[in-house]
Phi, psi and omega in degrees: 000148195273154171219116190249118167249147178243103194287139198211149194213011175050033163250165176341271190349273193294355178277323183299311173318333193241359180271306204259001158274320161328321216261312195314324204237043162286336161274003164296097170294136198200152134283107199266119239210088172275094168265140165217114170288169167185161184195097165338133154332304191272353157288284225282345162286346164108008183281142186266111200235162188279180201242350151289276148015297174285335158326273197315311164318301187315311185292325169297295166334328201272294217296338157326297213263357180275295190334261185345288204301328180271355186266331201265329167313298227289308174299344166288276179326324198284309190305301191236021191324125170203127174290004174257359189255146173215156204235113151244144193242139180222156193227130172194126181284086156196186184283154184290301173324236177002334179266301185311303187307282168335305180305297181329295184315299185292333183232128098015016167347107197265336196222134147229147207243119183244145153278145175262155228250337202090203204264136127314184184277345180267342185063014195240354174259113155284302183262130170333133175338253189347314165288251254295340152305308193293313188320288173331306187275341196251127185284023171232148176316160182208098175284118193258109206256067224321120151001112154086337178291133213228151222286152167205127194303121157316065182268342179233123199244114168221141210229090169295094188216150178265010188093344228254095195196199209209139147271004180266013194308154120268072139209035179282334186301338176307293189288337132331287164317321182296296168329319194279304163329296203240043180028062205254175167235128203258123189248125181266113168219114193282112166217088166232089180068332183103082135267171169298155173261158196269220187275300187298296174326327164268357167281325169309328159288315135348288184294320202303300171305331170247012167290322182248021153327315172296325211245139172285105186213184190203157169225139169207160202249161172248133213236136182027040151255150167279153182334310188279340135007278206253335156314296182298324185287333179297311175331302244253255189303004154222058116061086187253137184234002186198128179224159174254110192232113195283095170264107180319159191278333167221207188084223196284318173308298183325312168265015175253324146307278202293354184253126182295000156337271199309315176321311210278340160285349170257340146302340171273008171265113212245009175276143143312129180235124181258131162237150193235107168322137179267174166318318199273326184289301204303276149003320221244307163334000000 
């Protein structure tokens, strides 16, 4: 059984988020771990409150954010009822990142499935503070889930990689697994600049093949295009609905993500993005 946590701030976004992890794992028996963090305005600004005071905020806050977490139960259930799923709310006066991390540790948590925030005013942020935080801090995979976006079965899955990866990852089984549920097809496309792949890249590439021998997949390269390029256009032209990414402690993710260059392609990647923590990162945490 899957143990999925899903973090919540009771706006659209995250309701959107936790509507498309129910559909994404519906033939899946799973435990779905609904969280909402909160820390009172007037604490966490630094105000010095008498401690009866400060009590009673903590205590409207919890009962506030239980209500909610049972009212968001009801809905879910009316909405998405499946006998294979079951929902526990957890409520927790702390920062969200330091609450995930913690949570993660303790339940075994396999997966966590987020709303992303959208565009800044710049138009250049796909994810959001917050995801992009949990990507960074969290040793598990993360599905980062685009604003407004409505669910479509994965069927064209693409996994932008330089070869450069750990056959010890435990979570390559993950995307398997996905592959296998939904009957998807996994498109490998190394387009990080055209260099030749080296010795190790091409044993990597091997292993890949025959790791996803069961599963329908291709690999293709991207010829005289830039990164952002040829990601996007590819998206485009095999009608890509899920993409995948092995994020390195440093590297290819790290710059593809993480530079404002790259940010305005991936505001334009209008997909669920799943990242996969590497072994070395996992290790580094």
């Amino acid at each position: 059984m899957k143990r999925i946590l899903l973090p919540t701030d009771f706006s659209e976004n995250a309701y959107n988020a936790i509507s498309y992890a129910v559909q994404f794992y519906k033939d899946v028996e799973c435990t779905f771990y609904i969280l909402h963090t909160y820390t009172p305005a007037t604490i966490s600004s630094g105000n010095v409150l008498d401690s009866y005071s400060a009590l009673k905020i903590y205590e409207i806050e919890k009962e506030a954010a239980n209500s909610n977490l049972k009212a968001l139960e009801e809905t879910i259930d009316k909405e998405w009822h499946n006998s294979k799923h079951t929902f526990t709310s957890i409520s927790a006066f702390n920062l969200l990142i330091p609450e995930l991390i913690d949570f993660i540790s303790k339940n075994a948590i396999d997966i966590v499935v987020m709303g992303t925030k959208g565009a800044t005013g710049a138009k250049e942020v796909f994810l959001g503070s917050q995801t992009m935080y949990a990507i960074k801090k969290l040793k598990c995979p993360v599905i980062a889930v685009p604003s407004n976006f409505k669910f479509e079965t994965p069927k064209n899955i693409l996994f932008p990689t330089d070869y450069k990866l750990e056959k010890s990852n435990r979570y390559l089984d993950l995307i398997r697994d996905v592959c296998k549920e939904h009957s998807s097809k996994l498109h490998f496309l190394n387009a990080y600049y055209h260099l030749p792949l080296e010795e190790e890249q091409k044993r990597m590439k091997v292993f890949l093949d025959a790791f996803f021998i069961d599963n329908a997949h291709e690999f293709h390269i991207g010829e005289d295009q830039d990164l952002i390029e040829v990601i996007k256009a590819f998206e485009i032209e095999n009608k890509i609905n899920f993409l995948v990414m092995i994020h390195n402690k440093h590297s290819f993710f790290e710059n593809l993500l993480f530079t404002p260059v790259i940010n305005k392609m991936v505001y334009h990647t209008n997909v669920p993005f799943l990242v996969i923590p590497s072994e070395e990162r996992i290790e580094s945490l």
